[in-house]
N, C-alpha and C positions, 0 to 999 in steps of 0.2 A: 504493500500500500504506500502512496506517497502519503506524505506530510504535511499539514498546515496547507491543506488544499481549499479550505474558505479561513480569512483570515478576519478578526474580530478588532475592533478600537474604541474606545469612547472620545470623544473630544467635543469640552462645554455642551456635554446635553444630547448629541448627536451620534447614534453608533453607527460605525463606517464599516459594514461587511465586505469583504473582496473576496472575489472568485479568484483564487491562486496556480489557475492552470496556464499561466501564460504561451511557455514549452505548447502546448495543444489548444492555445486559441482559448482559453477557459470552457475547451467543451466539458461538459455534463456527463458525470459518470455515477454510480450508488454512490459511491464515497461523498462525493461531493453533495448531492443529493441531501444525505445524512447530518453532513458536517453544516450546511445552510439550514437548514430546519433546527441544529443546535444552538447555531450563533442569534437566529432569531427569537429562539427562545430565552435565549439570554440576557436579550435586548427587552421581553418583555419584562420579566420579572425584576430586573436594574431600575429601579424608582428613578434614577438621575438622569436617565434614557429620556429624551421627549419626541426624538426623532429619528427612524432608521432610514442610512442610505446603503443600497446595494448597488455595486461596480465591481466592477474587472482588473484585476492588475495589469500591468504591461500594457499592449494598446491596443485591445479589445473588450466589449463588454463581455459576451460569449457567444460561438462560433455555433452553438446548437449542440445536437448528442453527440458523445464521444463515439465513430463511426466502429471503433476496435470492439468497446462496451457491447453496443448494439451486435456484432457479428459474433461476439462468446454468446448471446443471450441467444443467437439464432442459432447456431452452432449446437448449443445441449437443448434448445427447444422448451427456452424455459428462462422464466423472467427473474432480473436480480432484484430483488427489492432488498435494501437496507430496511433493520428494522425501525419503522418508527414508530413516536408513540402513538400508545393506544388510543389516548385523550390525550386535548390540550390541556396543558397547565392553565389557562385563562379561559374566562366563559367566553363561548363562540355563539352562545343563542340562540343555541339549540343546530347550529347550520350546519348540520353532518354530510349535507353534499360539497361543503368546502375543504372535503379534509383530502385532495386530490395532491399529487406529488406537489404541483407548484400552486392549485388553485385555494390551499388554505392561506394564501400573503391575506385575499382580502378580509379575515377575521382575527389579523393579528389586530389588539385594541388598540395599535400605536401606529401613526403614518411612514408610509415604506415611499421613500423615494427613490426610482432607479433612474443613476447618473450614467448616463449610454456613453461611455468613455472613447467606442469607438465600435468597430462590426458586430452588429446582434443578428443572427440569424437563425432561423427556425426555432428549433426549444427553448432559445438564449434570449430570440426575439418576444415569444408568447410569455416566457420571467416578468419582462419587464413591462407586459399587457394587465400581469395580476397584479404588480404594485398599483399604490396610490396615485401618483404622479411620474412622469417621466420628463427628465431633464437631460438634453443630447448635445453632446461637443457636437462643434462643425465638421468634424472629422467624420464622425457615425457615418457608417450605412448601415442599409436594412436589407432583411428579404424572408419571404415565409419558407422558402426552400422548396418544402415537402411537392408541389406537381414535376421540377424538377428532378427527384427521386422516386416516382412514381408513388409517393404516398399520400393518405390519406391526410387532410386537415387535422391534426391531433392536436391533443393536450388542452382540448375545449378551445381552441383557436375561432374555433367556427363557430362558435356562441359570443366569445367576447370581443374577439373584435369588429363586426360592426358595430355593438354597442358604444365604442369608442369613436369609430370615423363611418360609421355609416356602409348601407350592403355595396351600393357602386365601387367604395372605394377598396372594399375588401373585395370584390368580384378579381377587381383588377391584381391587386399586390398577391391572391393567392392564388387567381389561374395562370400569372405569368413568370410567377418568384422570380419575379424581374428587380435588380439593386435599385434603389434608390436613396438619394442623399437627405442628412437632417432638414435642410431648411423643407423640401417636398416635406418629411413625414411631421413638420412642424405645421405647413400649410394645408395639410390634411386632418390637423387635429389629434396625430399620431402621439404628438410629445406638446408637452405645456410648452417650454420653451429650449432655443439652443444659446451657448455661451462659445464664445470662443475659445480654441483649445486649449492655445498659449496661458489659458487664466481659468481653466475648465474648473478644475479642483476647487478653485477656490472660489468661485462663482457660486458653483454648487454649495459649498461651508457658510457662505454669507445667506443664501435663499433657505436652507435649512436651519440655520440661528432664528 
């Protein structure tokens, strides 16, 4: 197993999750899976917490499923789930359809910012659909991926994002998992707003204060 693959911070009030797969684009593997659902637990139960952001080390936000991950699970025919908890530690309000790999963010009781540091695509992209808000360097790109790989819309993609920018705009972004840049996926309502790279971090530290 690697190491410190989601990594955790506090700083004045704010906790700064990072996805630490840089080496692999911070794709998504169980581990990581596992290690982000602890850190945000973390962040709950921290009284001095008021805000979590989640990003990507290195310069990506993340690249979507780890393709290795995916090819063992296909491979022995048969799914890796880390275990997670049974219940959350905080009440969710009864909402037991949120307890999905990434789609419990929206019942954490604390707001989840995800700072799109740079390429989110597919898994990596739909992460940062279940936070609160979405905040993109000018660097970002995007793409759903999945009709490029012959698959299905997953990971509830196909529920929540028109929710967010509407069916047109999601017709297009996931019949043609065609790239497109922040300022589009800002003009589409995709992301609240984008900050310049050169001051990305710290744009985001000021909007989260």
């Amino acid at each position: 197993e690697e190491r410190d693959i989601v990594t955790y911070e506090v700083v004045d009030g704010v906790a700064w999750v990072s996805m630490n797969r840089p080496k692999y684009n911070n794709a998504q593997n169980g581990q990581m899976t596992y290690e982000l659902d602890a850190a945000l637990m973390k962040a709950v139960a921290d009284d001095d917490v008021k805000v979590i952001v989640l990003t990507g080390s290195g310069r990506g936000f993340s690249a979507g499923a780890d393709m290795e991950s995916l090819s063992d699970i296909s491979a022995n025919n048969r799914e890796e789930n880390p275990d997670q908890p049974e219940e959350r530690d905080y009440e969710t309000n009864g909402l037991s359809e949120w307890e999905g790999t990434y789609s419990y963010f929206p019942s954490v009781p604390k707001p989840i910012i995800a700072a799109i540091n740079g390429p989110a695509a597919g898994v990596g992209l739909i992460m940062s659909l279940y936070c609160d808000m979405r905040i993109a360097s000018e660097d970002a790109v995007f793409s759903t991926a999945f009709s490029k790989r012959g698959l299905i819309a997953e990971w509830g993609v196909g529920w929540i994002l028109p929710r967010i920018i509407g069916v047109a705009h999601t017709m297009d972004i996931m019949m043609t998992a065609r790239k497109f840049d922040a300022k589009e996926a800002e003009r589409i309502g995709l992301v609240n707003r984008c900050f310049p790279a050169e001051s990305f971090m710290e744009d985001v530290m000021a909007y989260a204060e």
